[in-house]
N, CA, C and O atoms as CSV, one atom per row, in Angstrom:
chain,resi,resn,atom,element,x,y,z
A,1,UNK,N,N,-3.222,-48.910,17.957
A,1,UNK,CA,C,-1.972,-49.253,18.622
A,1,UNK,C,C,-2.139,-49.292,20.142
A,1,UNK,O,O,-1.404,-49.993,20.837
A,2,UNK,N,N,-3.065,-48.571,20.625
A,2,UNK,CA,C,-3.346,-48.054,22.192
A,2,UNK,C,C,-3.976,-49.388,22.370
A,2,UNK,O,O,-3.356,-50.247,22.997
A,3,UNK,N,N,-5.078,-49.624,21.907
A,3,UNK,CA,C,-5.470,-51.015,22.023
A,3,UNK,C,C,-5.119,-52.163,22.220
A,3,UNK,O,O,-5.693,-52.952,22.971
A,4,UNK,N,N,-4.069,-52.395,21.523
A,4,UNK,CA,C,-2.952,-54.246,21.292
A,4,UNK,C,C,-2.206,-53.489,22.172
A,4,UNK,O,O,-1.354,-54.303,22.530
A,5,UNK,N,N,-1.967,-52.420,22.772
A,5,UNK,CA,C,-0.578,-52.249,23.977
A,5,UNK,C,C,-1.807,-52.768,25.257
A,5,UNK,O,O,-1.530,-53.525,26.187
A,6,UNK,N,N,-2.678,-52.370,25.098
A,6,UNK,CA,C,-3.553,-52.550,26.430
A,6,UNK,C,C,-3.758,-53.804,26.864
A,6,UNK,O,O,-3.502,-54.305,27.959
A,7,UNK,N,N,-4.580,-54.577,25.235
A,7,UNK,CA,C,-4.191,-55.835,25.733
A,7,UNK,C,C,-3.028,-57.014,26.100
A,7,UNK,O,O,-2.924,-57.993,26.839
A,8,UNK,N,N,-2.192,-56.252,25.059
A,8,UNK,CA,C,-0.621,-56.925,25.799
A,8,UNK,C,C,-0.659,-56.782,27.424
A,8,UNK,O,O,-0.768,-57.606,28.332
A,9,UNK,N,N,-0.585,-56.036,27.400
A,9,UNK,CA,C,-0.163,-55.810,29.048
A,9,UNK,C,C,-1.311,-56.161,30.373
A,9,UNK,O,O,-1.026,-56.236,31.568
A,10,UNK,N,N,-2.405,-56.305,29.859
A,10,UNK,CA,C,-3.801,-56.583,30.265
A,10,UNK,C,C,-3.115,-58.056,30.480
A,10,UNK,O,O,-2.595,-58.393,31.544
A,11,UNK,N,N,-3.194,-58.940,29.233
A,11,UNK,CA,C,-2.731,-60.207,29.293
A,11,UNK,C,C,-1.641,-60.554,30.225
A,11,UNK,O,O,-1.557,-61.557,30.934
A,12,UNK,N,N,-0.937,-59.707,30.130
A,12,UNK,CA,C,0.294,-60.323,30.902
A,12,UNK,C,C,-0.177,-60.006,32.786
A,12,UNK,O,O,-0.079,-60.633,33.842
A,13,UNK,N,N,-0.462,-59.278,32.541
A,13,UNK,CA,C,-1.034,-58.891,33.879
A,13,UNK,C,C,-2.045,-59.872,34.798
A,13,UNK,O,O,-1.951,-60.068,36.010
A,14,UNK,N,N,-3.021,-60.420,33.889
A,14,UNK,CA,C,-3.877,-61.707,34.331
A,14,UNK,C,C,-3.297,-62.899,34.322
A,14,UNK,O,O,-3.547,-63.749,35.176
A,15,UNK,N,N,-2.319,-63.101,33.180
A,15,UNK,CA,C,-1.700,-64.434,33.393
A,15,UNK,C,C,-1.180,-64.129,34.901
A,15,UNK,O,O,-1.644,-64.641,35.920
A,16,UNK,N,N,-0.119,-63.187,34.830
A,16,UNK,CA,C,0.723,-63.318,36.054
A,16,UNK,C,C,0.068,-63.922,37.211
A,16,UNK,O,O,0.505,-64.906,37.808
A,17,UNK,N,N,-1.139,-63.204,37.535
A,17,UNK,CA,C,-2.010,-62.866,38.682
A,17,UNK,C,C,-2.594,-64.673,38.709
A,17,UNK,O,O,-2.308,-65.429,39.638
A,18,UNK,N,N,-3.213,-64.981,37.815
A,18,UNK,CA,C,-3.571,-66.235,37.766
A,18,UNK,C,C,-2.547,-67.177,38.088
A,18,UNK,O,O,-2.571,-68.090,38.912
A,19,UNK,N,N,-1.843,-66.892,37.479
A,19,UNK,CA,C,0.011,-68.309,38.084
A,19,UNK,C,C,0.129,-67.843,39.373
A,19,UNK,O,O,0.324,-68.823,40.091
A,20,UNK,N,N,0.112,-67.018,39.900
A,20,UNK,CA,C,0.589,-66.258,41.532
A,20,UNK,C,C,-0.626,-67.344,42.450
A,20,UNK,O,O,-0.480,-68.151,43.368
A,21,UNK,N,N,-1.968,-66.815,41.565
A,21,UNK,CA,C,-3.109,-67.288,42.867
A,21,UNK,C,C,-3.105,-68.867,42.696
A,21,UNK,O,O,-3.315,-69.569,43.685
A,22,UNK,N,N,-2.908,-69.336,41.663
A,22,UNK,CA,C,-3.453,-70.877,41.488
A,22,UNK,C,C,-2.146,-71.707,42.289
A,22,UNK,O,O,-2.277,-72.779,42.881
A,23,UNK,N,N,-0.813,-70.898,42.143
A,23,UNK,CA,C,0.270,-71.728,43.079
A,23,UNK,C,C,-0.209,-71.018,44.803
A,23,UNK,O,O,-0.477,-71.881,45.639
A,24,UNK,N,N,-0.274,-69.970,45.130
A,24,UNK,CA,C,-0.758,-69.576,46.417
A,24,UNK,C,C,-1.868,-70.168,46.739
A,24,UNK,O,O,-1.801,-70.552,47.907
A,25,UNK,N,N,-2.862,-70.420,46.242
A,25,UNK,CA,C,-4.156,-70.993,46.452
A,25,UNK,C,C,-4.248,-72.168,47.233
A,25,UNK,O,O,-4.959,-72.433,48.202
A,26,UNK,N,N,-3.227,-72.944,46.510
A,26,UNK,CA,C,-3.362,-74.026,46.367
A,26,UNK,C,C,-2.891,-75.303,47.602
A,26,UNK,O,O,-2.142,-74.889,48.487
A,27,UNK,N,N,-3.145,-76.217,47.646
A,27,UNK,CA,C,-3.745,-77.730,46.695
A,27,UNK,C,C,-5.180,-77.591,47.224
A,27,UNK,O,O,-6.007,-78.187,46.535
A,28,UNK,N,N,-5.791,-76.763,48.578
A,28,UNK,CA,C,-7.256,-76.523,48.662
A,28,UNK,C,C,-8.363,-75.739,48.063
A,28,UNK,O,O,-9.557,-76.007,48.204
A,29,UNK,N,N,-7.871,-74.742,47.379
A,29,UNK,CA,C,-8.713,-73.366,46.695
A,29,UNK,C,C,-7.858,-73.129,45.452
A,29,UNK,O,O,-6.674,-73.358,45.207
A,30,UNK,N,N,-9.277,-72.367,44.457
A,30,UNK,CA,C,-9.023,-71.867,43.635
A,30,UNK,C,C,-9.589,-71.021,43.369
A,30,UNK,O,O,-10.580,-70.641,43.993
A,31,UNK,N,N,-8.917,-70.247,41.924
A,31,UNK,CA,C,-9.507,-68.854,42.463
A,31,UNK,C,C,-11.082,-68.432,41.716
A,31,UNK,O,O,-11.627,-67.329,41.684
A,32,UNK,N,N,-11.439,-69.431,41.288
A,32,UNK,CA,C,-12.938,-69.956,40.853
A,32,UNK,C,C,-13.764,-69.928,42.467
A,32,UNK,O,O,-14.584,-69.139,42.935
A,33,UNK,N,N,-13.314,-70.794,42.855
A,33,UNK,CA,C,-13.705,-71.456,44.555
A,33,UNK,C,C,-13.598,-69.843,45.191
A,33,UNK,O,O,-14.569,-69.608,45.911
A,34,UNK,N,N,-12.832,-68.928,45.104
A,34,UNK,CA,C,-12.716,-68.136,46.058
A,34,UNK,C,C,-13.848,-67.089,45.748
A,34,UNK,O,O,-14.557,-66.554,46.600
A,35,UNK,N,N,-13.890,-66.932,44.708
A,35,UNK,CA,C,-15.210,-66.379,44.173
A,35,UNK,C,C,-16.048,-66.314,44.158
A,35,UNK,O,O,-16.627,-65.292,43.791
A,36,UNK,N,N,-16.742,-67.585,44.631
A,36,UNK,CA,C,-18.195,-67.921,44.997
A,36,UNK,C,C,-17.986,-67.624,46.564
A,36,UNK,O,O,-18.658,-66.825,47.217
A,37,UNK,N,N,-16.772,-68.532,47.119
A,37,UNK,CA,C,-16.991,-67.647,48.865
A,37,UNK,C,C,-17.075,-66.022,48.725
A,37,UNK,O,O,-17.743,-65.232,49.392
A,38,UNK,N,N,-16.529,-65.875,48.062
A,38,UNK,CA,C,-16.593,-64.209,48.740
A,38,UNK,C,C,-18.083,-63.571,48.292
A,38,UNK,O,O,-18.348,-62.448,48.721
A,39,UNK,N,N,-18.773,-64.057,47.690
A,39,UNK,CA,C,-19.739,-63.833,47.394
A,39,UNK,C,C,-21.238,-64.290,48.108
A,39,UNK,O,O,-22.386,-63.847,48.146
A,40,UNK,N,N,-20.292,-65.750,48.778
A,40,UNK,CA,C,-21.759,-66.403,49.731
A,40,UNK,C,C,-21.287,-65.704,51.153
A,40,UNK,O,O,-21.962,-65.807,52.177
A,41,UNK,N,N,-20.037,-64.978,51.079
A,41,UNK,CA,C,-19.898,-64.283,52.556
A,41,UNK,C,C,-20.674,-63.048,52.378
A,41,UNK,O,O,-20.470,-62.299,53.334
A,42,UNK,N,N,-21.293,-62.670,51.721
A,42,UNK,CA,C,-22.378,-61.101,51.573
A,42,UNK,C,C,-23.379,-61.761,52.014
A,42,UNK,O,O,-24.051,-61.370,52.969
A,43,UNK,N,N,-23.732,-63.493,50.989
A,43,UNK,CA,C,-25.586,-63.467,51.038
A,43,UNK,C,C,-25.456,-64.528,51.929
A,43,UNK,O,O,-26.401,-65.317,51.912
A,44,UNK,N,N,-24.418,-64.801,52.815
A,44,UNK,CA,C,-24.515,-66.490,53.319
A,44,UNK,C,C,-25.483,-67.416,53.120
A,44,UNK,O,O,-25.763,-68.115,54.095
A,45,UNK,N,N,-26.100,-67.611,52.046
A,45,UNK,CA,C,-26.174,-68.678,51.521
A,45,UNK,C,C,-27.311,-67.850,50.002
A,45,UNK,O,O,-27.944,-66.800,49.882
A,46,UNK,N,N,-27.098,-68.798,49.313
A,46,UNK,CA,C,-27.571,-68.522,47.850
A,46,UNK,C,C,-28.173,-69.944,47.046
A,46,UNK,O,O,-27.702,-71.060,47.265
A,47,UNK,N,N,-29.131,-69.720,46.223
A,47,UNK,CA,C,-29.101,-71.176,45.164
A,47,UNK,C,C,-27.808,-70.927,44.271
A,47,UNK,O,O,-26.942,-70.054,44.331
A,48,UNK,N,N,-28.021,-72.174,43.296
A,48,UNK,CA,C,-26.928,-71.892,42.519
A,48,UNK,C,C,-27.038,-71.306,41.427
A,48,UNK,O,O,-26.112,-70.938,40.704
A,49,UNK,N,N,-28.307,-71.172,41.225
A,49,UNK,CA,C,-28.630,-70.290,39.628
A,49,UNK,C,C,-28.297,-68.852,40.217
A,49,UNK,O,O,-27.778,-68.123,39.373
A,50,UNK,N,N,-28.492,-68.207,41.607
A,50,UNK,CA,C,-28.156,-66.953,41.927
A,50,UNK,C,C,-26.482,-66.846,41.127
A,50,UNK,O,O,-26.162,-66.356,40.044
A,51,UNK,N,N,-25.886,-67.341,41.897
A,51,UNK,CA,C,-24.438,-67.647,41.486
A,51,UNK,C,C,-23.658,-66.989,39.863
A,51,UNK,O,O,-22.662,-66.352,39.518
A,52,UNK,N,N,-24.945,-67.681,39.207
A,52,UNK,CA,C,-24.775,-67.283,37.506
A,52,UNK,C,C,-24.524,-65.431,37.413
A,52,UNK,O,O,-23.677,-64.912,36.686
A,53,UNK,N,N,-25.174,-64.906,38.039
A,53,UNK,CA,C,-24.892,-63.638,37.843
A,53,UNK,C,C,-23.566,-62.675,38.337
A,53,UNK,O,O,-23.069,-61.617,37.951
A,54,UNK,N,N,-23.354,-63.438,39.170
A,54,UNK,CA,C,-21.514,-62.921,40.023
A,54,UNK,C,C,-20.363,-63.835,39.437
A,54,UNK,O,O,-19.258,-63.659,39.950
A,55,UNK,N,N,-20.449,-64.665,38.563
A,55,UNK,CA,C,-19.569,-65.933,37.469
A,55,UNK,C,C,-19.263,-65.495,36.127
A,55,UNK,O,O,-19.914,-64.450,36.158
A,56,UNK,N,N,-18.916,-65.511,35.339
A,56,UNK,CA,C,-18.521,-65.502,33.782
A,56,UNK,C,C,-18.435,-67.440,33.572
A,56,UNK,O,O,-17.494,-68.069,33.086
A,57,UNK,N,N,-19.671,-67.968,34.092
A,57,UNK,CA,C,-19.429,-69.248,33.804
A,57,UNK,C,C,-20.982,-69.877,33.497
A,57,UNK,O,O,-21.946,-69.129,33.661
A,58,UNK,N,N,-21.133,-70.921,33.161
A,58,UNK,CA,C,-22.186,-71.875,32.298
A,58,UNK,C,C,-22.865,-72.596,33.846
A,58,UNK,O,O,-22.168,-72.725,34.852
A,59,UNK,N,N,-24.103,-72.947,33.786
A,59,UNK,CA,C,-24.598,-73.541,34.773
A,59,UNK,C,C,-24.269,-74.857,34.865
A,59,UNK,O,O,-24.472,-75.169,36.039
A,60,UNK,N,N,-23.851,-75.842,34.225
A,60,UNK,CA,C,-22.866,-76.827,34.190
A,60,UNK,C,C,-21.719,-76.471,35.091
A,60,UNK,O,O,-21.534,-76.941,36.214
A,61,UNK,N,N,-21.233,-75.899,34.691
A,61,UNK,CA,C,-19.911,-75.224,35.542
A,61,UNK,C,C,-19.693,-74.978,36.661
A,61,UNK,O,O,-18.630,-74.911,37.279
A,62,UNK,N,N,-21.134,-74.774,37.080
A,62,UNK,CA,C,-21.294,-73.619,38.147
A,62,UNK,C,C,-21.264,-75.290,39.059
A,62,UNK,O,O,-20.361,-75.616,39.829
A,63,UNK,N,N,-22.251,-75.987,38.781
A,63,UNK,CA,C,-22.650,-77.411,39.490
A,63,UNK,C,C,-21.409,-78.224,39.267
A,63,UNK,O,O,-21.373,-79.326,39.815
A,64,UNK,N,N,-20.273,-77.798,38.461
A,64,UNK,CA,C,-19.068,-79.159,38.496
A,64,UNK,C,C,-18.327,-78.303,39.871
A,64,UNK,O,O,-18.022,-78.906,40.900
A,65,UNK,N,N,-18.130,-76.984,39.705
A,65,UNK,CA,C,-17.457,-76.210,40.672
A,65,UNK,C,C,-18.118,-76.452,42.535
A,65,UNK,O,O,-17.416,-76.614,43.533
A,66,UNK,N,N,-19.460,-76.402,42.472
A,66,UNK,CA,C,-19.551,-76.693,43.690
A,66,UNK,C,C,-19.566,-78.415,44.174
A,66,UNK,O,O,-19.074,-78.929,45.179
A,67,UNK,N,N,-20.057,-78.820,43.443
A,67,UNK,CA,C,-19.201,-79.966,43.246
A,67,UNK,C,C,-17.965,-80.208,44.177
A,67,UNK,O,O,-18.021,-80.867,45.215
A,68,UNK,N,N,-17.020,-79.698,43.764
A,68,UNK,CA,C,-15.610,-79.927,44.418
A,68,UNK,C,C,-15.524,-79.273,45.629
A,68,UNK,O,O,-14.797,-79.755,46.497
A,69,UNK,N,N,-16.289,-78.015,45.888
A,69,UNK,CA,C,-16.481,-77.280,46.567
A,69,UNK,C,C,-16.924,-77.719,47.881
A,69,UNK,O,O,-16.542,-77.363,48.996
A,70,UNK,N,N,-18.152,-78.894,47.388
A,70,UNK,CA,C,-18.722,-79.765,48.396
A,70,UNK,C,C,-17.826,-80.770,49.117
A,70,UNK,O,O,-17.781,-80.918,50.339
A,71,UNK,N,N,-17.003,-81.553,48.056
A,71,UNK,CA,C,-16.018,-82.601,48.185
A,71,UNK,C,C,-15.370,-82.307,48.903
A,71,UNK,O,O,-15.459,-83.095,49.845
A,72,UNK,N,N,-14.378,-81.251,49.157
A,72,UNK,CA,C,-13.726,-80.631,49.951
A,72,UNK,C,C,-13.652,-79.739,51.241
A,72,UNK,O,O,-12.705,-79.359,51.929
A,73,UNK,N,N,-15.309,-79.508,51.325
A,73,UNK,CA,C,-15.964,-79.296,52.598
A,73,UNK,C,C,-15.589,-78.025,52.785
A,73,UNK,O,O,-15.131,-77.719,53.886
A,74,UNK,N,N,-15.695,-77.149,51.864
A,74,UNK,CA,C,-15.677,-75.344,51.327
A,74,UNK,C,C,-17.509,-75.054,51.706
A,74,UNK,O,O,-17.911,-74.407,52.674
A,75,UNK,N,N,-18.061,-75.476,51.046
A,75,UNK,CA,C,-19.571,-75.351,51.407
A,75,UNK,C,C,-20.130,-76.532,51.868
A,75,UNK,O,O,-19.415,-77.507,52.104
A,76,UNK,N,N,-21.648,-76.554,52.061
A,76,UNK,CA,C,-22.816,-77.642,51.869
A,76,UNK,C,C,-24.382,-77.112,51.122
A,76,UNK,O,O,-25.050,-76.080,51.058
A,77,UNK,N,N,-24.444,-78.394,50.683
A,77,UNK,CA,C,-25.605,-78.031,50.261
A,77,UNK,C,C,-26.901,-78.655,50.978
A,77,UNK,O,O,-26.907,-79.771,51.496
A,78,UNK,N,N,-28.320,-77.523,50.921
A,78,UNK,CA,C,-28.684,-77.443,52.124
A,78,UNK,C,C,-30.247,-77.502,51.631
A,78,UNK,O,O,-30.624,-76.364,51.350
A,79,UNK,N,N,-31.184,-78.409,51.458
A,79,UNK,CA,C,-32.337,-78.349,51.006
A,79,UNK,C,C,-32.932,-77.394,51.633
A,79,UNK,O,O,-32.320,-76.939,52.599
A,80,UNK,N,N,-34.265,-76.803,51.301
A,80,UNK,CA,C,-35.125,-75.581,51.708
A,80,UNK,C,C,-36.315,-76.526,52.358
A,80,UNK,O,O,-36.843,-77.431,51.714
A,81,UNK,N,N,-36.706,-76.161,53.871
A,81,UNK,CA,C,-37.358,-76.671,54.768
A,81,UNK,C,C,-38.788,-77.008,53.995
A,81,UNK,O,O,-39.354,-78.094,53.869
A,82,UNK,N,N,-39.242,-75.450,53.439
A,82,UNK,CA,C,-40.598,-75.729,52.739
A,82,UNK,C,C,-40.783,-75.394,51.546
A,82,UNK,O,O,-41.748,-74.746,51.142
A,83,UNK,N,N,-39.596,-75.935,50.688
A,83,UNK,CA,C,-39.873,-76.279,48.796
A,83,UNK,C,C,-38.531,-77.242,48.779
A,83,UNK,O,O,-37.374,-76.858,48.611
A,84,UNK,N,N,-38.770,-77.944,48.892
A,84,UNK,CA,C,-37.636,-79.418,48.961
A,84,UNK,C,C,-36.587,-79.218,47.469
A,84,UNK,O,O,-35.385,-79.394,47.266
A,85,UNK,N,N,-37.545,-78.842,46.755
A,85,UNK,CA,C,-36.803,-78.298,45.473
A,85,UNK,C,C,-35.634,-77.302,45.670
A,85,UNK,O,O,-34.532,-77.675,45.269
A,86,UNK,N,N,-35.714,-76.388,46.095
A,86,UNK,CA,C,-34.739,-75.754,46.280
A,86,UNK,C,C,-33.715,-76.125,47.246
A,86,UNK,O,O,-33.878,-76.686,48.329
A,87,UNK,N,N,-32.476,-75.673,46.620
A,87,UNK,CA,C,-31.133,-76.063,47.198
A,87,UNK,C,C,-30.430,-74.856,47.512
A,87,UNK,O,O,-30.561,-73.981,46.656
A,88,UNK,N,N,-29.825,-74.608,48.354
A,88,UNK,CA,C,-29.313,-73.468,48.830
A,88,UNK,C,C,-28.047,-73.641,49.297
A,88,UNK,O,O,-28.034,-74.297,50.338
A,89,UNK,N,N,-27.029,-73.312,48.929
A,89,UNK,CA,C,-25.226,-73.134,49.461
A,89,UNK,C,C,-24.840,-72.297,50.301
A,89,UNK,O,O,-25.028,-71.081,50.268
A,90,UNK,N,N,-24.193,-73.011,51.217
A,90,UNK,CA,C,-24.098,-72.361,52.702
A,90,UNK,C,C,-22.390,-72.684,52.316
A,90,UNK,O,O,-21.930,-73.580,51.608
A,91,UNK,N,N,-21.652,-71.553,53.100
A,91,UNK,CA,C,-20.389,-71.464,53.226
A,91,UNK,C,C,-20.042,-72.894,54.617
A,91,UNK,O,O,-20.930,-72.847,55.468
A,92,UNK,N,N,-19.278,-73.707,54.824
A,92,UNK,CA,C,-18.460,-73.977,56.045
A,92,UNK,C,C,-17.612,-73.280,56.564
A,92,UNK,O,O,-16.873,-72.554,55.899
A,93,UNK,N,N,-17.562,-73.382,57.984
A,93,UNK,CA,C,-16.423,-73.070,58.772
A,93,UNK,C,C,-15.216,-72.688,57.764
A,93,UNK,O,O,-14.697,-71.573,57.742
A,94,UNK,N,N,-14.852,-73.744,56.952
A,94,UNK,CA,C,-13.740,-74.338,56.653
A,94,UNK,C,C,-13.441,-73.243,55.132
A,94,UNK,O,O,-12.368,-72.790,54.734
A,95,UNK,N,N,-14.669,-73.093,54.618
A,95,UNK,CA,C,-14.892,-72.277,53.711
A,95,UNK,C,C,-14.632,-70.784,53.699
A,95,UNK,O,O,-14.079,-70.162,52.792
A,96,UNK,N,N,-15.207,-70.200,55.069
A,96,UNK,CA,C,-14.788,-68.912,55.264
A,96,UNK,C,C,-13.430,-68.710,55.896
A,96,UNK,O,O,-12.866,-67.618,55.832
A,97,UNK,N,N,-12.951,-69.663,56.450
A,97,UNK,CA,C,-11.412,-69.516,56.843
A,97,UNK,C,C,-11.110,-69.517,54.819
A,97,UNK,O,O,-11.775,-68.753,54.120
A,98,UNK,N,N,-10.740,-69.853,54.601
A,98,UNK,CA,C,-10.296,-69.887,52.978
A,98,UNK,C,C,-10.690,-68.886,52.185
A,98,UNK,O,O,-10.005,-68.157,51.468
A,99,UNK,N,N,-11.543,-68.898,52.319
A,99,UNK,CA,C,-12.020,-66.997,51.626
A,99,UNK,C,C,-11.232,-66.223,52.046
A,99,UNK,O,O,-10.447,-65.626,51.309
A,100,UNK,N,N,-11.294,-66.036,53.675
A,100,UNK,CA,C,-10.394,-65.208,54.402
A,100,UNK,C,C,-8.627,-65.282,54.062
A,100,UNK,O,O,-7.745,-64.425,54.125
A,101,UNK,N,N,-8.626,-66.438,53.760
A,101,UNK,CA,C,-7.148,-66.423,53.355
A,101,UNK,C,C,-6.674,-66.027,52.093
A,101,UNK,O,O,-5.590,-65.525,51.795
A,102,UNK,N,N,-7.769,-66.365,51.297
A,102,UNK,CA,C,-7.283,-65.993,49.546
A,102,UNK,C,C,-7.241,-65.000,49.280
A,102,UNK,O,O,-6.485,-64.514,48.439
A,103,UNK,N,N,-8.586,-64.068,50.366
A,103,UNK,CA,C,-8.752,-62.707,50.106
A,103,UNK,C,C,-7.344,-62.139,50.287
A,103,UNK,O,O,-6.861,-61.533,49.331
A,104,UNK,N,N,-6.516,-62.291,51.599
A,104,UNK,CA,C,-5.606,-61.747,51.993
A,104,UNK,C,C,-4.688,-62.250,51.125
A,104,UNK,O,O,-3.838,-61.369,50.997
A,105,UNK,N,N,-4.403,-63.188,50.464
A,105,UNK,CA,C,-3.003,-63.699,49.250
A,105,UNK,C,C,-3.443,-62.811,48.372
A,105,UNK,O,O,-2.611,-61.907,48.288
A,106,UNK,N,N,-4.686,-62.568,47.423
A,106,UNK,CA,C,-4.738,-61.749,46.940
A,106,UNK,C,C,-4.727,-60.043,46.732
A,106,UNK,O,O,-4.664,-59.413,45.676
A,107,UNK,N,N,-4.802,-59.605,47.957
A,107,UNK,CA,C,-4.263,-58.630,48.202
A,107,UNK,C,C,-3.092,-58.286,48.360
A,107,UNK,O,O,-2.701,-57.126,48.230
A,108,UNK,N,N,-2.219,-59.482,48.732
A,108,UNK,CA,C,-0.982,-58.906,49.476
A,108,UNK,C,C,-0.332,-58.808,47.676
A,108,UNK,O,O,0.596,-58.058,47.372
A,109,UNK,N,N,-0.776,-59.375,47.054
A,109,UNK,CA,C,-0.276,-59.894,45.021
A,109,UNK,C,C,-0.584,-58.083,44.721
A,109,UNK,O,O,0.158,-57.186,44.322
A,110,UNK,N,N,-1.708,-58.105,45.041
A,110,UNK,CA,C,-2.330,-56.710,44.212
A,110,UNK,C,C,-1.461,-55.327,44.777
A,110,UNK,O,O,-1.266,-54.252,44.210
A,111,UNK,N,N,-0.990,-55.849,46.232
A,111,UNK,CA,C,-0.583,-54.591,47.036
A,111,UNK,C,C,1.011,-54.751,46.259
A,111,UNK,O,O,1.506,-53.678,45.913
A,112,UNK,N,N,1.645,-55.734,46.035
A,112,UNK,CA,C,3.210,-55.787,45.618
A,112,UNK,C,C,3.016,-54.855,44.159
A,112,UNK,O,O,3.620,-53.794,44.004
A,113,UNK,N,N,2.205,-55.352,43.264
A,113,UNK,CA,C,2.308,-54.928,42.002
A,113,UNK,C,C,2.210,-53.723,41.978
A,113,UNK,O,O,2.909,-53.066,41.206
A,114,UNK,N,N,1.122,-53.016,43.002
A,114,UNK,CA,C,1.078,-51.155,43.055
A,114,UNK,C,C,1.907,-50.431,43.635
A,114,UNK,O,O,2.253,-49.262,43.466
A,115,UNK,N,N,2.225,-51.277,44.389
A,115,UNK,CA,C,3.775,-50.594,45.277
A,115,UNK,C,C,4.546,-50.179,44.721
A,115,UNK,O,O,5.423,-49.583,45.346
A,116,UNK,N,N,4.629,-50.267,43.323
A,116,UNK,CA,C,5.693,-49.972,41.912
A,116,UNK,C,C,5.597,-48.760,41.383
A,116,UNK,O,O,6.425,-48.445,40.528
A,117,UNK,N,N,4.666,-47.913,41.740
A,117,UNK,CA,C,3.802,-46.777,41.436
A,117,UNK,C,C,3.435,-45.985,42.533
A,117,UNK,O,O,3.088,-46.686,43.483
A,118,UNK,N,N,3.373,-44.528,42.795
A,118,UNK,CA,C,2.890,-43.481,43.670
A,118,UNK,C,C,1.666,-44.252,43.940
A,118,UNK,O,O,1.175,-45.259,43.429
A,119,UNK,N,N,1.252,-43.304,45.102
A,119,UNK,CA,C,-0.103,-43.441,45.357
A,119,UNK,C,C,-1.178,-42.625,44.953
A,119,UNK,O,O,-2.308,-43.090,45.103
A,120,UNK,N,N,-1.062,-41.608,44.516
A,120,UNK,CA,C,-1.310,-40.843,43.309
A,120,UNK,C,C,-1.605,-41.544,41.934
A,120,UNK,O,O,-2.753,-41.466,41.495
A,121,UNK,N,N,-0.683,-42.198,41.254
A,121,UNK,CA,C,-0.945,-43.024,40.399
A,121,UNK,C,C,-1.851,-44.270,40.799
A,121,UNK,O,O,-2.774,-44.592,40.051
A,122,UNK,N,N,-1.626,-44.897,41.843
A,122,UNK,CA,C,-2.549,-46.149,41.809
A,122,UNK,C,C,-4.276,-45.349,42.060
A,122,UNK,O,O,-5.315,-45.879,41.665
A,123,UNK,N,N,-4.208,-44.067,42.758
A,123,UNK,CA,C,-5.535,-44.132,42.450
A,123,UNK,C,C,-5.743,-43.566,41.406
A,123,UNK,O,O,-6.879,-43.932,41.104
A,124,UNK,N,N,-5.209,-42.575,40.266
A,124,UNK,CA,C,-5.322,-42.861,38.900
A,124,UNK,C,C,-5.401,-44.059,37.992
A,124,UNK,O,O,-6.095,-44.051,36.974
A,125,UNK,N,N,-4.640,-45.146,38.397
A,125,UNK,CA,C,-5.160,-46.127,37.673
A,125,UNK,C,C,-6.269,-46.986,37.845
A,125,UNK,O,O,-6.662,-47.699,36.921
A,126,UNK,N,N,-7.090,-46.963,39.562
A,126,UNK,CA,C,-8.317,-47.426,39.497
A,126,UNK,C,C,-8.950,-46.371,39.001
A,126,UNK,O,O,-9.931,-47.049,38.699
A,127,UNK,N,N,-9.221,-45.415,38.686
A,127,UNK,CA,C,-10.249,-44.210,38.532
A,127,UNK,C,C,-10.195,-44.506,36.635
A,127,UNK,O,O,-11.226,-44.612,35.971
A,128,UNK,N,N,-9.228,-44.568,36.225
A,128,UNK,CA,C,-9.217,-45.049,34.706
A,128,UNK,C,C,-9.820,-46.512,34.335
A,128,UNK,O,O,-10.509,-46.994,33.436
A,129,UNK,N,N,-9.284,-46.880,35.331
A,129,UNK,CA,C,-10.260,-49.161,35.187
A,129,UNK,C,C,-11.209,-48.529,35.133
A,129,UNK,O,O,-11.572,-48.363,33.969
A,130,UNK,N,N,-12.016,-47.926,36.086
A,130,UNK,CA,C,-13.214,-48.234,36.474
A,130,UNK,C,C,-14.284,-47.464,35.180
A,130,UNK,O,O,-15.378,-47.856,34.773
A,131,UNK,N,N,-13.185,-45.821,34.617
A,131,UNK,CA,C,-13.772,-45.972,33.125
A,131,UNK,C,C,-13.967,-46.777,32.462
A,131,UNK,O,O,-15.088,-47.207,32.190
A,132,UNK,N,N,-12.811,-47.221,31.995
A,132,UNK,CA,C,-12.980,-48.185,30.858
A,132,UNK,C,C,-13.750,-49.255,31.319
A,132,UNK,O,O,-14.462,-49.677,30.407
A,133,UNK,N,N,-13.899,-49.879,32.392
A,133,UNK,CA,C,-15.003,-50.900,33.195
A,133,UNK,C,C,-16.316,-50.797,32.853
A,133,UNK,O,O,-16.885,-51.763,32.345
A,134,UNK,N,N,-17.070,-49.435,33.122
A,134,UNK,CA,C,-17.905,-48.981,33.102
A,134,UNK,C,C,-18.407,-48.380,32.290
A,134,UNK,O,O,-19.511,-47.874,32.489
């Protein structure tokens, strides 16, 4: 019973969060797109098979996503001086302004929903995620 309540509310909890970011996001970022920035803002710049390991996504995926990513001038892609083979993704200007912004929409989402709860409780409830996470 603990289980189907968890995921009820699990579910409802991600939908929400997902309808919040994809209308906030939006018509330039998504929250796919924001994911890989916040991630090429640690390694500023990465191949794309790196990528596969910080994604829950298919290497197809990964190449339709930067893809758009490119189109829209979020990143570039950047051959390697001495193995031509390799390709490497560099954030733009334009890219880290947008990270920077999603980061902050998404926080300000995460900060409304805990605000509902002590602060006591919210760090009980990361200290319990991060069980069951882990």
């Amino acid at each position: 019973m603990v289980s189907y309540q968890f995921a009820k509310l699990w579910g409802k909890f991600s939908k929400d969060m997902r309808m919040y970011m994809e209308n906030a996001l939006g018509p330039n970022l998504t929250e796919g797109q924001l994911n890989v920035l916040e991630v090429l803002m640690t390694e500023e710049k990465m191949k794309p098979s790196d990528l596969l390991a910080h994604l829950n996504t298919t290497p197809a995926a990964v190449t339709t996503l930067l893809d758009r990513m490119e189109k829209n001038e979020l990143i570039i892609r950047q051959r390697d001086e001495k193995d031509r083979r390799i390709v490497w993704i560099i954030p733009t200007e334009l890219g880290r302004k947008e990270c920077e912004r999603g980061i902050a929409i998404r926080d300000a989402y995460i900060n409304s929903q805990l605000e509902r709860i002590s602060a006591h409780n919210q760090q009980l409830l990361v200290y319990l995620l991060s069980k069951v996470a882990n």
